[in-house]
C-alpha positions in Angstrom: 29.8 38.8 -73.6 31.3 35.8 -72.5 30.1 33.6 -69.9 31.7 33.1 -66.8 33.5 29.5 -66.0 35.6 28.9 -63.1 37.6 25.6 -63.4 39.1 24.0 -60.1 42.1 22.0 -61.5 44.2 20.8 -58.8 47.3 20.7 -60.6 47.6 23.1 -63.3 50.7 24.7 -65.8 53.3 24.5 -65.6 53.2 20.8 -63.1 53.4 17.4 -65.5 50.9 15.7 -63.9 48.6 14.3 -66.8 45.5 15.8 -65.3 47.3 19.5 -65.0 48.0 19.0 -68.7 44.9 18.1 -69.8 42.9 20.7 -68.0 45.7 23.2 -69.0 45.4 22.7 -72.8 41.6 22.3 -72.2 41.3 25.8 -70.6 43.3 27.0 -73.1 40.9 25.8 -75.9 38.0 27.4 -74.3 38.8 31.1 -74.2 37.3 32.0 -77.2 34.1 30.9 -75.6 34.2 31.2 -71.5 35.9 34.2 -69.0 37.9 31.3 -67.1 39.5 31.3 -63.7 41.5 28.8 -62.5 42.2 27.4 -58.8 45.0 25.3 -58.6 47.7 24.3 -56.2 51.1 26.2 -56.5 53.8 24.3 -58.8 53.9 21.8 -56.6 53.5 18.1 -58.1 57.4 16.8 -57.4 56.5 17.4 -53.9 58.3 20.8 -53.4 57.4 24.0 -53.6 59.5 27.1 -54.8 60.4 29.4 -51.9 58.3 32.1 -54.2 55.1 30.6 -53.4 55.7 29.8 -49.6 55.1 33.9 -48.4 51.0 34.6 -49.5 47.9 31.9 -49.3 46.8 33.2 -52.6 48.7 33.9 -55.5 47.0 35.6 -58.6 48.5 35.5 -62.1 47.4 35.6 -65.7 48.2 32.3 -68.2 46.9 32.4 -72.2 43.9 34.8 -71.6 43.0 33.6 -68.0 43.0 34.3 -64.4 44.7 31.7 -62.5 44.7 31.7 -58.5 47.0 29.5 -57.1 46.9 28.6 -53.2 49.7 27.5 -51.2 50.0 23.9 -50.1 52.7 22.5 -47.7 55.0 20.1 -49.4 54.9 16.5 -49.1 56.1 12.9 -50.2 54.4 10.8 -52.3 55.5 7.6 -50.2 54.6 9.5 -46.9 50.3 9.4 -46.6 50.1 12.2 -43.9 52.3 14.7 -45.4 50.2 14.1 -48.7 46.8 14.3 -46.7 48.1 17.4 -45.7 48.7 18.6 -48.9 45.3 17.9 -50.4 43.2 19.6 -47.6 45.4 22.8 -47.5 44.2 23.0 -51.3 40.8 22.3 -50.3 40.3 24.6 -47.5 42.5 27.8 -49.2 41.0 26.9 -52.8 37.1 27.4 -50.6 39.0 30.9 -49.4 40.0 31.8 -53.1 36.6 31.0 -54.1 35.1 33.4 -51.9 37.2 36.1 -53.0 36.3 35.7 -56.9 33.1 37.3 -58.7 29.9 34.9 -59.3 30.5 32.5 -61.7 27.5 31.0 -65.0 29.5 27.5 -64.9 31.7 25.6 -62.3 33.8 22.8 -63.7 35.9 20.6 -61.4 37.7 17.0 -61.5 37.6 14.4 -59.8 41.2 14.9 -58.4 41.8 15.0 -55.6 39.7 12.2 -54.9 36.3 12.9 -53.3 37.6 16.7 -52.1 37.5 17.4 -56.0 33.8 16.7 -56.4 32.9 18.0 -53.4 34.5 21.4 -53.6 32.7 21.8 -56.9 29.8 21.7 -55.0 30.7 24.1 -52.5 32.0 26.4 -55.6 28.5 26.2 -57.1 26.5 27.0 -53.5 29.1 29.6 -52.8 29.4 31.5 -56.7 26.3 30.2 -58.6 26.1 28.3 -61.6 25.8 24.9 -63.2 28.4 22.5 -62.0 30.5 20.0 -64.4 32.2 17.4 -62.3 34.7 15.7 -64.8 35.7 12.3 -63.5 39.3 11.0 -64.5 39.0 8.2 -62.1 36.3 6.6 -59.8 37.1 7.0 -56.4 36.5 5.0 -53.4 36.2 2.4 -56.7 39.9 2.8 -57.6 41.4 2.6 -54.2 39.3 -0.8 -53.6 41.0 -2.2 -56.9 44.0 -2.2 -55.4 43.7 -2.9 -51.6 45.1 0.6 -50.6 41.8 1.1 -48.4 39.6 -1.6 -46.7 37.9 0.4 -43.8 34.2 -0.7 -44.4 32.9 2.2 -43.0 35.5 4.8 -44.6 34.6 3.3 -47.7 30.8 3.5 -47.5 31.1 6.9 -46.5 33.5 8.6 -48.8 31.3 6.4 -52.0 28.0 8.3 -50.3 30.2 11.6 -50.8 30.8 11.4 -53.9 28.0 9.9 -55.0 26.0 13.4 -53.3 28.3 15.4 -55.8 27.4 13.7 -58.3 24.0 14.4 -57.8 24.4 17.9 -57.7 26.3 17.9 -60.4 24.3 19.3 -63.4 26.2 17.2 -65.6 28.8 14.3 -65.0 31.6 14.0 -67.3 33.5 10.8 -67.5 36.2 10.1 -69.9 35.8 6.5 -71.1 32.3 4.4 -72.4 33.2 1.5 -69.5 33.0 4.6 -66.9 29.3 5.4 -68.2 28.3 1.8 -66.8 30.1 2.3 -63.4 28.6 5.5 -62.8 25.0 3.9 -63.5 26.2 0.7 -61.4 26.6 3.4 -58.7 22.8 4.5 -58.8 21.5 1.0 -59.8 20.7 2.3 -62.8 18.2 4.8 -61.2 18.2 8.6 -61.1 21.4 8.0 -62.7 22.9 11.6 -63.3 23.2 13.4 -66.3 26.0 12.1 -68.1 28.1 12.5 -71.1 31.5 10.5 -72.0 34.5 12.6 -73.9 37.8 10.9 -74.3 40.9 12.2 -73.2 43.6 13.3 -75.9 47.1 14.5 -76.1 47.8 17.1 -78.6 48.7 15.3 -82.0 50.5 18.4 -83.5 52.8 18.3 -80.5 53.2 14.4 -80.2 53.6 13.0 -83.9 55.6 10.3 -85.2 59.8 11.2 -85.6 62.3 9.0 -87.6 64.4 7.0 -85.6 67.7 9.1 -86.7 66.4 12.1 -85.1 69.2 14.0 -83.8 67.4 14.6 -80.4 66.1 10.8 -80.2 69.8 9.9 -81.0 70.8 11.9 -78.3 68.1 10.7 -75.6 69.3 7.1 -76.1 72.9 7.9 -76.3 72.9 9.5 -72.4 70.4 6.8 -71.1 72.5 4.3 -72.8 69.4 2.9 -74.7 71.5 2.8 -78.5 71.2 -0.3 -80.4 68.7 -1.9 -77.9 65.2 -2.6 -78.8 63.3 -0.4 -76.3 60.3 -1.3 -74.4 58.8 1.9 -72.6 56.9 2.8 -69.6 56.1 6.4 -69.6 54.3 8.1 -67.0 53.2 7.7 -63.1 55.0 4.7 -61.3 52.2 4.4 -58.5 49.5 2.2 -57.1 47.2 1.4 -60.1 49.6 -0.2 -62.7 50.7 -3.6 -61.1 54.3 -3.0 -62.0 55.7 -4.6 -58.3 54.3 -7.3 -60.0 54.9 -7.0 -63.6 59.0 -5.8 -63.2 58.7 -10.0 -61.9 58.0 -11.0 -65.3 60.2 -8.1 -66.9 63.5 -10.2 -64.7 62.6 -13.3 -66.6 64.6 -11.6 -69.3 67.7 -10.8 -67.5 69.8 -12.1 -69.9 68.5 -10.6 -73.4 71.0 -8.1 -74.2 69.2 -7.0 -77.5 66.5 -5.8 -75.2 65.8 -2.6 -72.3 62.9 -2.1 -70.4 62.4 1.9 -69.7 61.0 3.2 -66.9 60.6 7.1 -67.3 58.6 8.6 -64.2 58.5 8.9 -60.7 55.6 7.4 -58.2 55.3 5.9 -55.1 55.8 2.3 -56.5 59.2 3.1 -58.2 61.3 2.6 -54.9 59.7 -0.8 -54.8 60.8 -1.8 -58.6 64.4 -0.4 -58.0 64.5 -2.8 -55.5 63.8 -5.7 -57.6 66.2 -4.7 -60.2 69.2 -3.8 -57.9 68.6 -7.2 -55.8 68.3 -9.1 -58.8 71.1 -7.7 -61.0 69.0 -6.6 -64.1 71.1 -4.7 -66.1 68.5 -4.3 -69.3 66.6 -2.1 -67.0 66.9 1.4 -66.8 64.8 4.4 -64.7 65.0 8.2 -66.4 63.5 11.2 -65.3 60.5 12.4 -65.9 61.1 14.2 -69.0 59.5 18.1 -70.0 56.9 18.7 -72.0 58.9 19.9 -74.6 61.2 16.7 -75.0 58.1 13.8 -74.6 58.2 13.8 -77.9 61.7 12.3 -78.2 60.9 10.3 -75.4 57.9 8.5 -76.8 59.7 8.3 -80.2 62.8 6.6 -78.9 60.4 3.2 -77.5 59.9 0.3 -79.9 56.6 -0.4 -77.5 55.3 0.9 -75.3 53.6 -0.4 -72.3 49.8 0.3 -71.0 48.9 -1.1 -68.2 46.0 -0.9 -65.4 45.8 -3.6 -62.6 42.8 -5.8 -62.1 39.5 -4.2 -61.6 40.2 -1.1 -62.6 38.2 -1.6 -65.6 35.7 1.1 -65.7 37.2 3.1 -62.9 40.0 5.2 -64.6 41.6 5.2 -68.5 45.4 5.3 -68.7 46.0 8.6 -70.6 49.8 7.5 -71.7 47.8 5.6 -74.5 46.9 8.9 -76.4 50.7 9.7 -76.3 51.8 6.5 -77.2 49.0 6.5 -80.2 50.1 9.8 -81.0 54.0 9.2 -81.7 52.9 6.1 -83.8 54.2 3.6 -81.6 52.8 0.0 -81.0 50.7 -0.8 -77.5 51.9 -3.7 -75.1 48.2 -3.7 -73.4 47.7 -4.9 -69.9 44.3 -4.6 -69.4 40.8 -5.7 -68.9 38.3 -6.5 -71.6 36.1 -4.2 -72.3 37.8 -0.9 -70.8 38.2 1.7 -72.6 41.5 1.6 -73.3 41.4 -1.9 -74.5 38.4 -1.4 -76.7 40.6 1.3 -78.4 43.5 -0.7 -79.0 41.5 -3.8 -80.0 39.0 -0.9 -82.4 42.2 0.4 -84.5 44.2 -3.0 -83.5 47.2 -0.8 -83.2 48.7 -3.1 -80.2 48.7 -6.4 -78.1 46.8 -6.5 -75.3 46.8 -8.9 -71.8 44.1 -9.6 -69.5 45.7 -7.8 -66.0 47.0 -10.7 -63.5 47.7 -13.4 -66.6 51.6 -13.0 -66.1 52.3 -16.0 -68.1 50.4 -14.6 -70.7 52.8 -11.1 -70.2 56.0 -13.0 -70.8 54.5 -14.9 -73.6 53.9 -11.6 -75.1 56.8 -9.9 -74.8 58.9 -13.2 -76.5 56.1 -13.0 -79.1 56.9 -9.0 -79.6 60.9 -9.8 -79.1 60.5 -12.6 -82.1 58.6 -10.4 -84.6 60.2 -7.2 -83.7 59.9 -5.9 -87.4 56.3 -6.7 -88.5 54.7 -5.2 -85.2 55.8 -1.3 -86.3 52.7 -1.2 -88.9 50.2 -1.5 -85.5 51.7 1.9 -84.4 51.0 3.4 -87.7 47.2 2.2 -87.2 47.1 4.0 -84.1 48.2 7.4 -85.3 45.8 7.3 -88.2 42.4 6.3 -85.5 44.1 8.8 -83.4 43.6 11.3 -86.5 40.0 11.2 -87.2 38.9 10.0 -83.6 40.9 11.3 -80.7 42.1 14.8 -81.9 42.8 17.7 -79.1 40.2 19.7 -81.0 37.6 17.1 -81.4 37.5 16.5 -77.5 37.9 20.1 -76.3 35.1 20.6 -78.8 32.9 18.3 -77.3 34.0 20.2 -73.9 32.1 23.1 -75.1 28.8 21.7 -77.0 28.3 19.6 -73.4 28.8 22.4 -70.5 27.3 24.9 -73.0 24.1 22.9 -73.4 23.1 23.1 -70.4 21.7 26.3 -70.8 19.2 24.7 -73.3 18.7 21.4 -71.1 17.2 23.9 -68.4 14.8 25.9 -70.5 13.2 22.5 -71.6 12.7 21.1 -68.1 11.3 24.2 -66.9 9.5 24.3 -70.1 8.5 20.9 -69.3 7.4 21.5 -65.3 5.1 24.1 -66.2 3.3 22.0 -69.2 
């Protein structure tokens, strides 16, 4: 008989947001071992929500073999902090009401999204249904919001950091998803009583996401009605928000305003994109272009129709979150323009496979210097894509890290018979 696993996701199928997809194709990988419910948020990630899921709090449905619960959340704008605070307690407080509802449970797993609520709602789960917790951290929080400046209330700070810091603790094992994370998360303890940890990468799923010629009718197409044909395409793909440094780095993008063999790509949405319109509309760049985010079933053409693309975190947030866009980037066999720290995760990566260039965040002289360097040798940089699908191959397979999934949350079954084995020697 299977065990019993229920997984608070946040953002779940059929909403893009990279953590909904991972812990969608992760959940899916896991039925042949665990009974999985889900509690997630309503389709909801654009901001609005259908006027199906506006009547009930609760909404239960079956997805691939689970049970998936969904509770209403009101709908809010990403540039608008209340209407999003909002948001994220109404899924806290009606995802605690699902939870009661739901049968006891041998494993809760939860992420670390929404920041702090996540972790500590797995707790709550845990008290409230039983079973070992697995708190999966995509991204350190109060860490990440300090990288940036979007919070500097001491006390705020302190507090939330003590908050999660208590799930973690109660976590029977913490999950992080890069090697650079490992050291935050012992930083965080001072390297004592540190919490039973493991670190699994992220993926994107290779058979989905492979390398397409550039003749590709569909590829053709995308760059025919985004006017990208016969321009050598540098990408961003993914969330245009707080932790990228792009008001910054779209500064260093204008110093190429009048390179008409080039276009920088923007394809996502995100509270910083309003900023970078800005810049190009006031500044007359005509080689840069912003596109929809695109569906799941068409990222493939998407990622294929880049020459590069771009990964990029802003300073400090080197052991605090990993940029998932590099798995899809990797995947579709396309060369890395890095901007990021030495040492993170992402960077050690790129720099293990060397299937990319990579920047030290902040170093904006260094960015342009790149990008003329990538713009002058636009031929012999296509091989470090093809590096990058073949580490991708062996090392960062959907399989190999939902695999991994399983051999850790299972094990803990074992951990606890030796430590009680061990208090009663």
């Amino acid at each position: 008989m299977k065990k019993k696993l229920l997984i608070y996701a946040h953002y779940f199928y059929p909403d893009v947001a990279s953590t909904g997809q991972i812990l969608t194709e992760l959940s899916e990988g896991m039925t042949d071992v665990f009974d999985i419910t889900v509690i997630c948020v309503v389709p909801s990630y654009s901001g609005t929500v259908e006027e199906k899921y506006k009547a009930k709090r609760i909404y239960h449905e079956e997805y691939n073999e689970m049970k998936v619960v969904r509770v209403r959340v009101p709908e809010f704008q990403k540039s608008n902090k209340i209407s999003r605070v909002k948001n994220l307690l109404a899924y806290f407080f009606n995802s605690l009401i699902a939870t009661l509802k739901i049968e006891k449970q041998d494993y809760i797993f939860t992420i670390s999204q929404p920041p702090i609520l996540g972790g500590v709602l797995g707790v709550l789960g845990k008290w409230i249904k039983g079973g070992k917790l697995i708190y999966n951290i995509q991204d350190f929080n109060p860490e990440q919001t300090m990288a940036v400046g979007y919070a500097k209330n001491k006390l705020l700070l302190n507090t939330v950091m003590s908050v999660d810091k208590f799930s973690c603790k109660k976590s029977d094992e913490v999950i992080v998803v890069g090697r650079d994370m490992q050291e935050t998360l012992k930083n965080r303890f001072n390297n004592k009583k540190v919490p039973q940890n493991t670190f699994i990468n992220n993926w994107i799923n290779e058979k989905e996401i492979h390398p397409l010629p550039g003749y590709h009718p569909k590829i053709v197409k995308f760059k025919e009605k985004y006017n990208l044909k016969d321009k050598f395409i540098i990408m961003y793909s993914g969330n245009i928000g707080l932790y990228y440094d792009l008001e910054n780095i779209i500064q260093v993008i204008g110093k190429f305003r009048d390179r008409k063999d080039v276009v920088f790509a923007f394809i996502g949405d995100g509270t910083v994109k309003t900023k970078i319109e800005e810049y190009v509309s006031n500044n007359k760049l005509e080689n840069v272009t912003f596109i929809p985010y695109q569906d799941k079933s068409d990222l493939i053409y998407s990622l294929n129709a880049a020459d590069i693309h771009w990964v990029v975190n802003a300073k400090g947030i080197k052991g605090v979150s990993v940029p998932s866009k590099l798995y899809g980037v990797m995947a579709s066999g396309k060369p890395v323009l890095g901007v990021l720290d030495k040492g993170s995760e992402a960077r050690l990566i790129v720099e293990e496979c060397n299937c990319g260039v990579c920047i030290e965040p902040g170093n904006y002289e260094g960015i342009y210097n790149q990008i003329n360097y990538i713009l002058d040798n636009k031929e012999t940089i296509k091989f470090l894509g093809e590096n990058g699908r073949k580490y991708l191959e062996i090392n960062l397979t959907k399989e190999v890290s939902i695999n991994k999934y399983k051999e850790s949350i299972l094990s803990l079954d074992s951990k606890a018979k030796e430590l009680a084995k061990e208090a009663t020697i």
